[in-house]
The first five atom37 places (N, CA, C, CB, O) and aatype in JSON, in Angstrom:
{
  "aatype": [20, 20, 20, 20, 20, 20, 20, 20, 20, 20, 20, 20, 20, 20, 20, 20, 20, 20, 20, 20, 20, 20, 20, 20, 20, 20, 20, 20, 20, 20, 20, 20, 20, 20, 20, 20, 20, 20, 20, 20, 20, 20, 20, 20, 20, 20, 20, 20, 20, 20, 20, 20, 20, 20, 20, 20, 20, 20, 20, 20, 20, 20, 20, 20, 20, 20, 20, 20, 20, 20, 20, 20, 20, 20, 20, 20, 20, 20, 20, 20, 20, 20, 20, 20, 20, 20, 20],
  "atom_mask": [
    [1, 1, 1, 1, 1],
    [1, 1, 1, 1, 1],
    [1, 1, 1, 1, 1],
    [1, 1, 1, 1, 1],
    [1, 1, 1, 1, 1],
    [1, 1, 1, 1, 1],
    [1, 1, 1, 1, 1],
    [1, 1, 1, 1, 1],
    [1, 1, 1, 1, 1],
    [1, 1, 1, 1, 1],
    [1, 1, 1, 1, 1],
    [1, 1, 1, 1, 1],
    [1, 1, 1, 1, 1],
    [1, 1, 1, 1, 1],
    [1, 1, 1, 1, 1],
    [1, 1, 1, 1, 1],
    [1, 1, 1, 1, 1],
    [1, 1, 1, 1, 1],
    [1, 1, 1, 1, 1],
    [1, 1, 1, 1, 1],
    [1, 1, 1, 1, 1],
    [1, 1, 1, 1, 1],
    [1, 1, 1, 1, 1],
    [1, 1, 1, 1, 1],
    [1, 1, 1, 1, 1],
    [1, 1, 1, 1, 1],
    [1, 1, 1, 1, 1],
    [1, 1, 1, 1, 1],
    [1, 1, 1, 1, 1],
    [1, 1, 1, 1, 1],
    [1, 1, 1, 1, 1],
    [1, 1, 1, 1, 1],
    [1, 1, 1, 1, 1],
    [1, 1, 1, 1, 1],
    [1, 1, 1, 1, 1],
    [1, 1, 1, 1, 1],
    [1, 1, 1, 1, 1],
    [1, 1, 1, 1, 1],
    [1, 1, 1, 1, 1],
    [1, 1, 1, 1, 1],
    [1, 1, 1, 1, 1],
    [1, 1, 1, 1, 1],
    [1, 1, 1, 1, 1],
    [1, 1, 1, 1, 1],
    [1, 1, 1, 1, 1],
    [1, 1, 1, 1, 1],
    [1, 1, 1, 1, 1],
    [1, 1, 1, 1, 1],
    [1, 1, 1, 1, 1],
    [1, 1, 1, 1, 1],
    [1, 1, 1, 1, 1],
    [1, 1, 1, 1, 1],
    [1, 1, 1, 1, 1],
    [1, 1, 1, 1, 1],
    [1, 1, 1, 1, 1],
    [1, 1, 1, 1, 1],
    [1, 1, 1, 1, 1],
    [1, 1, 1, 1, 1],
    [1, 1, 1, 1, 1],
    [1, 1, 1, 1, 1],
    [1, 1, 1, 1, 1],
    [1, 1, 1, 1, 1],
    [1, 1, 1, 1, 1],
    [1, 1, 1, 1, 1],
    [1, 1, 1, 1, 1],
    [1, 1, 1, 1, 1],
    [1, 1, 1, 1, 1],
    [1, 1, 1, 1, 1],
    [1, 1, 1, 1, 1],
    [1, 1, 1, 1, 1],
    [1, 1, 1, 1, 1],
    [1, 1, 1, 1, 1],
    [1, 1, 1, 1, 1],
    [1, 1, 1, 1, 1],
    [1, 1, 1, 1, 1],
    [1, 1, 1, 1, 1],
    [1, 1, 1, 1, 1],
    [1, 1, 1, 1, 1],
    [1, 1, 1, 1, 1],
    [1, 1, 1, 1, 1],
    [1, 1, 1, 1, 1],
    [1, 1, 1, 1, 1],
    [1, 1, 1, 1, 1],
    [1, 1, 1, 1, 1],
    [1, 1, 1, 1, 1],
    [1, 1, 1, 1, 1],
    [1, 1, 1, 1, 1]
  ],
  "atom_positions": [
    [[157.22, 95.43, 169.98], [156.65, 95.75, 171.28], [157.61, 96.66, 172.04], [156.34, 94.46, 172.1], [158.82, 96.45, 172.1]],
    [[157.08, 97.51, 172.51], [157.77, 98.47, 173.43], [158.92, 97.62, 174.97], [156.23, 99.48, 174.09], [158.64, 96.69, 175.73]],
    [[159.76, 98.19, 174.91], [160.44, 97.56, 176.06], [160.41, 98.93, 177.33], [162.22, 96.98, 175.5], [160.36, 98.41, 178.45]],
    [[160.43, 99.96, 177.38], [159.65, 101.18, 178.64], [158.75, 100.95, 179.08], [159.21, 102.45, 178.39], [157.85, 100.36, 178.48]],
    [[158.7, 101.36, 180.37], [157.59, 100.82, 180.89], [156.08, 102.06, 180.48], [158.04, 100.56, 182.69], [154.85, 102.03, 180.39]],
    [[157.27, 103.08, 180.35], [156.17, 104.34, 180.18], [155.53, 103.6, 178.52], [157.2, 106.46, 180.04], [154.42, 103.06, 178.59]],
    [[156.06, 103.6, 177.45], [155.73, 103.25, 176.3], [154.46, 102.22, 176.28], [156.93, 102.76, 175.72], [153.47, 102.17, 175.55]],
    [[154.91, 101.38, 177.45], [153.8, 99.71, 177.21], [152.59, 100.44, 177.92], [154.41, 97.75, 178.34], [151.57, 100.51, 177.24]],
    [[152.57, 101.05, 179.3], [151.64, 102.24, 179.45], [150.79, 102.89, 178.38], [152.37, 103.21, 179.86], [149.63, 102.59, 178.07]],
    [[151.57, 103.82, 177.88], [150.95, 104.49, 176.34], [149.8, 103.88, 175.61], [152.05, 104.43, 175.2], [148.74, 104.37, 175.21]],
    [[150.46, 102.27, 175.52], [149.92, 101.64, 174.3], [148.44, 101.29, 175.34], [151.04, 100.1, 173.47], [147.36, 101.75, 175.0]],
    [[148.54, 100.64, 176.3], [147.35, 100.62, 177.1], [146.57, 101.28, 176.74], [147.4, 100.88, 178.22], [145.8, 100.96, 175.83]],
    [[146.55, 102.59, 177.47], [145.96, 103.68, 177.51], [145.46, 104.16, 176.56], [146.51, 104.38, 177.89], [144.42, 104.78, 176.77]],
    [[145.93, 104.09, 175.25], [145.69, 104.71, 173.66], [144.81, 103.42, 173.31], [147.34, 104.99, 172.46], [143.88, 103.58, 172.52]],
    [[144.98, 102.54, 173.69], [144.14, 101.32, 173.18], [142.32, 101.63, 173.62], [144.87, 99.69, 174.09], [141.27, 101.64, 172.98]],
    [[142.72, 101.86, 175.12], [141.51, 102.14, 176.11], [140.33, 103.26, 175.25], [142.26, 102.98, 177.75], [139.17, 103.13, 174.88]],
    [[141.67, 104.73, 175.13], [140.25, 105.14, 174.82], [139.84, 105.58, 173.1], [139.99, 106.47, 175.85], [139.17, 106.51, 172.64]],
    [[140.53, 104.54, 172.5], [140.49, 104.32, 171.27], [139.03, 103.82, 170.96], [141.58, 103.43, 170.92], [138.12, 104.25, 170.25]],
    [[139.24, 102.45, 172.0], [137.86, 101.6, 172.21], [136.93, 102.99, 172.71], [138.0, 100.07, 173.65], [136.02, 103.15, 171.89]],
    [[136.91, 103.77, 173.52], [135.59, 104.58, 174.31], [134.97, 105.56, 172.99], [136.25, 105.8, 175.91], [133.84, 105.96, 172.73]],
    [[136.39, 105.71, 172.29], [136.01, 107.04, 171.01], [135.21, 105.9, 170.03], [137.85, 108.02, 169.94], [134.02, 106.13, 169.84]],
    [[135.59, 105.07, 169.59], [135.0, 104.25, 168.7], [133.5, 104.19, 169.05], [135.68, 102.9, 168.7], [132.54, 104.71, 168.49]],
    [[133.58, 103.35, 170.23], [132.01, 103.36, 170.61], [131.19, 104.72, 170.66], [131.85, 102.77, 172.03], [130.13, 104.76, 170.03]],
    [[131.58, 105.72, 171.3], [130.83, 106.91, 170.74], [130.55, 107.25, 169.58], [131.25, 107.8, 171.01], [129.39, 107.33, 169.18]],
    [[131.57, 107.51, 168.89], [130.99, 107.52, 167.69], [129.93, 106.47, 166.53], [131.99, 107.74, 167.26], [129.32, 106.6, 165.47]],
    [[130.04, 106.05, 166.95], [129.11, 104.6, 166.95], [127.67, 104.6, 166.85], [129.26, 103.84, 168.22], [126.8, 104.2, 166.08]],
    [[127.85, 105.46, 168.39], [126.86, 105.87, 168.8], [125.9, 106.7, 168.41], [127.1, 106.1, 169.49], [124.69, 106.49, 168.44]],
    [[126.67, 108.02, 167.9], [126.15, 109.55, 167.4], [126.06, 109.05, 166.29], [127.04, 111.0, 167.48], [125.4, 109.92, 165.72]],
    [[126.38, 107.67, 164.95], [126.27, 107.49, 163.99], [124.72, 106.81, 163.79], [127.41, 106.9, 163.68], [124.0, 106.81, 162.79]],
    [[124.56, 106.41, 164.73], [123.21, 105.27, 165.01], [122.17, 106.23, 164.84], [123.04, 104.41, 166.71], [121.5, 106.27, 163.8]],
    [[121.97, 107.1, 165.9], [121.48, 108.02, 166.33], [121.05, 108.99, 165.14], [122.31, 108.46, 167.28], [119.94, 109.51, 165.14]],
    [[122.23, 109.28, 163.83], [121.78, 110.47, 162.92], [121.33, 109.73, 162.23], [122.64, 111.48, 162.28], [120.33, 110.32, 161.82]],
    [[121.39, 108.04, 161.44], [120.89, 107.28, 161.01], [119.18, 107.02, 161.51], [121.81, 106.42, 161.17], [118.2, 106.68, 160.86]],
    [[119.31, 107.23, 162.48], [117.96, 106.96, 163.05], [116.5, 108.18, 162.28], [118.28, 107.24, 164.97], [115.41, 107.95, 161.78]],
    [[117.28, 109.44, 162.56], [117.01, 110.76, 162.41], [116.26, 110.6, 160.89], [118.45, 111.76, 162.54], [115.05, 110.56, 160.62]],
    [[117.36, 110.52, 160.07], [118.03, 110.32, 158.29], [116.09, 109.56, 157.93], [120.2, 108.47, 157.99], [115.18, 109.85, 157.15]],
    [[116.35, 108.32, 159.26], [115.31, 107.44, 157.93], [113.81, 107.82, 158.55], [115.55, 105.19, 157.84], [112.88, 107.69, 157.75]],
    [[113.45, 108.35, 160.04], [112.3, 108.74, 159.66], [112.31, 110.1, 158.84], [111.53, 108.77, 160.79], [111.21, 110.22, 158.3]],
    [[113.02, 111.0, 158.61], [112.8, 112.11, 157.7], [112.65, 111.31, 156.39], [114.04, 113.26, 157.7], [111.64, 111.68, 155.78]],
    [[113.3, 110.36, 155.79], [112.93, 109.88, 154.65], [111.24, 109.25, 154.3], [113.94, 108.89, 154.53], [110.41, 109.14, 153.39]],
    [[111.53, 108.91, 156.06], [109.9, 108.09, 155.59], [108.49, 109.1, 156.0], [109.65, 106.28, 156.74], [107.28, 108.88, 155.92]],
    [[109.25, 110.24, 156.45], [108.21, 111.29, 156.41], [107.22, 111.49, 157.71], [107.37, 110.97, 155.21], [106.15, 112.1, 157.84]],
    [[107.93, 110.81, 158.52], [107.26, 111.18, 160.15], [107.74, 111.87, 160.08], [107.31, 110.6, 161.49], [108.75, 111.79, 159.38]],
    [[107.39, 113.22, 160.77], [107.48, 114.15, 161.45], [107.76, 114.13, 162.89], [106.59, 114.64, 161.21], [108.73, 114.75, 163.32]],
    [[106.65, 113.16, 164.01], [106.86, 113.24, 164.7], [108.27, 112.56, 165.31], [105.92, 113.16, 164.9], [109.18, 112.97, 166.03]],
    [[107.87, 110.96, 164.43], [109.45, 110.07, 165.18], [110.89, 110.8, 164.85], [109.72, 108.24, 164.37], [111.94, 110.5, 165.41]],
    [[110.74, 111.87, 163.78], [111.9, 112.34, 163.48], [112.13, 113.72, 164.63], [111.88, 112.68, 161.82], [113.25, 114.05, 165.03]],
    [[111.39, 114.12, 164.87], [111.33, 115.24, 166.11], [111.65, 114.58, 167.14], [109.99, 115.96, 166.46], [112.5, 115.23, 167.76]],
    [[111.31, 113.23, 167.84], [111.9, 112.34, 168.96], [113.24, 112.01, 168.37], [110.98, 110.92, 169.33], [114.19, 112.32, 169.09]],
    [[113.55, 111.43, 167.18], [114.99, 110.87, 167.2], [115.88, 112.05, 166.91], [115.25, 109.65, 166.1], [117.07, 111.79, 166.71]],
    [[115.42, 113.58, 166.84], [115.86, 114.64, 166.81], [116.32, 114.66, 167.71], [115.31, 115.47, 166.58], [117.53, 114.46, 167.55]],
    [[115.95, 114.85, 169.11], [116.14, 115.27, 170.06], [117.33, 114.22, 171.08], [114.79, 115.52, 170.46], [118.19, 114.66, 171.84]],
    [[117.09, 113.1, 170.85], [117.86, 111.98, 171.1], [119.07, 112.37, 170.49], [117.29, 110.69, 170.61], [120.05, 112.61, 171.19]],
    [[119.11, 112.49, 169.0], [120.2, 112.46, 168.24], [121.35, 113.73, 169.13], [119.65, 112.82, 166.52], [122.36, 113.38, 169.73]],
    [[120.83, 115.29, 169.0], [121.49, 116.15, 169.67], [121.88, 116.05, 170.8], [121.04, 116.97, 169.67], [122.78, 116.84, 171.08]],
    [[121.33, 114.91, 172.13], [121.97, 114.72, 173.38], [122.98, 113.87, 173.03], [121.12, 114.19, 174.48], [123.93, 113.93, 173.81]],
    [[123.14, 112.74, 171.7], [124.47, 111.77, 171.93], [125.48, 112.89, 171.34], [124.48, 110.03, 170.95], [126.61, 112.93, 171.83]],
    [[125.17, 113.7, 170.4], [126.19, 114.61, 170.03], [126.68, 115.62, 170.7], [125.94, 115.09, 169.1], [127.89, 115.77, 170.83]],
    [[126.01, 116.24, 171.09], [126.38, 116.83, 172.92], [127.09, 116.13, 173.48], [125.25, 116.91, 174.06], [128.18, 116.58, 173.83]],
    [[126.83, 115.04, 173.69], [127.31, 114.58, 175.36], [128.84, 114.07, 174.22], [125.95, 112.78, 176.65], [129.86, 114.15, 174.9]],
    [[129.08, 113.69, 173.04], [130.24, 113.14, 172.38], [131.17, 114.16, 172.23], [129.96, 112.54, 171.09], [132.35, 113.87, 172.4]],
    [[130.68, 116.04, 171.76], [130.94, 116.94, 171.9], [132.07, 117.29, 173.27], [129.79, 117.37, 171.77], [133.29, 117.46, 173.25]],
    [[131.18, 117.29, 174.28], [131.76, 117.33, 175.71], [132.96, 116.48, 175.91], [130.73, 116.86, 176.73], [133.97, 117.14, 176.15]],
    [[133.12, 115.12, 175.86], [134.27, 114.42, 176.24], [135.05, 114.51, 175.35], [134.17, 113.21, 176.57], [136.1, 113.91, 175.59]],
    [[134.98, 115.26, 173.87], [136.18, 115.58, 173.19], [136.21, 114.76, 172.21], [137.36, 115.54, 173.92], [137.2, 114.84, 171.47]],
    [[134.98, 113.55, 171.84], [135.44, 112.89, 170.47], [135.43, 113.94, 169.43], [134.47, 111.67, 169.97], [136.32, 114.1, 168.59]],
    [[134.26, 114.7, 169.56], [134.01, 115.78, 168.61], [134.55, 117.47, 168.53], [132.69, 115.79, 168.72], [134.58, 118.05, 169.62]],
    [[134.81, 117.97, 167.75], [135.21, 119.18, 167.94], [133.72, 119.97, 168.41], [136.0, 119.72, 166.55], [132.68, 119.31, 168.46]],
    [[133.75, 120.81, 168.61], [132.59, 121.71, 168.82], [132.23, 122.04, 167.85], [132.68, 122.74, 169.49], [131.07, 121.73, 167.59]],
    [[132.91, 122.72, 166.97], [132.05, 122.9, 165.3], [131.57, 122.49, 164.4], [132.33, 123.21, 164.58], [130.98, 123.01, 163.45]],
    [[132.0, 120.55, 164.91], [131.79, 119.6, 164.21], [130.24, 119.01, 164.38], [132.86, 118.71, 164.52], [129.32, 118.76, 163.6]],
    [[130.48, 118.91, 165.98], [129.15, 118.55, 166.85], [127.84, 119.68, 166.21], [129.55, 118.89, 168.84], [126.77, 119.29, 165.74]],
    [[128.23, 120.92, 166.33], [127.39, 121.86, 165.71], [126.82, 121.88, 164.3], [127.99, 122.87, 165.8], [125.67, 122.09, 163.92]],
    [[127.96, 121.58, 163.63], [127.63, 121.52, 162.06], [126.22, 119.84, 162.13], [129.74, 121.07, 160.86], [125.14, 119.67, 161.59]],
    [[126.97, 119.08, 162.99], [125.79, 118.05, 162.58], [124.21, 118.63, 162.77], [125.96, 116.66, 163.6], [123.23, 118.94, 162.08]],
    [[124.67, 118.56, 164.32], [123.05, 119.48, 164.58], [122.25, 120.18, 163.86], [123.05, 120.42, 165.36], [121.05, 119.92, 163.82]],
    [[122.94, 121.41, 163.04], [122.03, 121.98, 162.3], [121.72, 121.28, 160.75], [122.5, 123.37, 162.24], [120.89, 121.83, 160.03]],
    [[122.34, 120.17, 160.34], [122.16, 119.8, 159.5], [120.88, 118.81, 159.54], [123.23, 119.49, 159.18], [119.91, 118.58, 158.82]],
    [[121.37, 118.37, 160.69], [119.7, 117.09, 161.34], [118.19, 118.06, 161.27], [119.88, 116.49, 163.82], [117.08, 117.79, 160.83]],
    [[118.83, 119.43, 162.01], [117.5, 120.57, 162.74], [117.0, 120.35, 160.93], [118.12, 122.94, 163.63], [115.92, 119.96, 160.49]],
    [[117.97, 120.67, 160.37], [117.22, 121.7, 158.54], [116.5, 120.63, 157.8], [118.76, 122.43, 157.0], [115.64, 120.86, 156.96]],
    [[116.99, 119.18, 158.23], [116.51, 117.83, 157.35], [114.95, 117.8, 158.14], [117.71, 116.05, 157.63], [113.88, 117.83, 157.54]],
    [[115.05, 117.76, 158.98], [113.88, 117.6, 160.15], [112.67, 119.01, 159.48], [114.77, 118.03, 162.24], [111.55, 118.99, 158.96]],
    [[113.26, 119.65, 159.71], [112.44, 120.98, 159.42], [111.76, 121.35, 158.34], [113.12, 121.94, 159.49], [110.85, 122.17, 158.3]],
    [[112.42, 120.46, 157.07], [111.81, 120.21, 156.15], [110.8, 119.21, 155.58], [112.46, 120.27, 155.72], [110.36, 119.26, 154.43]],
    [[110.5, 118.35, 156.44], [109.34, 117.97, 156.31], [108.04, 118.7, 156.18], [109.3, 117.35, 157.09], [107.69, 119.46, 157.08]],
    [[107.22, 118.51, 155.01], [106.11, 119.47, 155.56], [104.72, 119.29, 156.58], [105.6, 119.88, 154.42], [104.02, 120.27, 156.84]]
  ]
}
């Protein structure tokens, strides 16, 4: 255990938003899962709703920095092309 006060701080703090990143991602994982199984099961439409859902948690995960931007992007278009291929 840290004996600084700045250090025992640190560990706080790194703990805090360890927990906030975890849960986001969590989140955006639920979310492409969601996406994944109506494209498997061949809605169209629920996969166009959990489309759209899916790209606001990755956005908004994007924004506070769990995600890189190219990362957040690369998902997106990978969801858009799975989606899109439904016929």
């Amino acid at each position: 255990m840290a004996n600084i006060k700045s250090s025992k701080k640190r560990i706080l703090v790194t703990r805090t938003k360890t927990e906030r990143n975890k849960s986001i991602r969590s989140a955006v994982k639920t979310s492409i899962k969601k996406v994944d199984a109506a494209v498997v099961a061949g809605d169209k439409a629920a996969a166009q709703s959990a489309l759209v859902a899916a790209i606001s948690t990755i956005d908004k995960a994007s924004s506070k920095g769990v995600y890189h931007k190219n990362n957040a992007s690369r998902k997106v278009a990978r969801l858009s092309k799975a989606v899109n291929s439904i016929a």
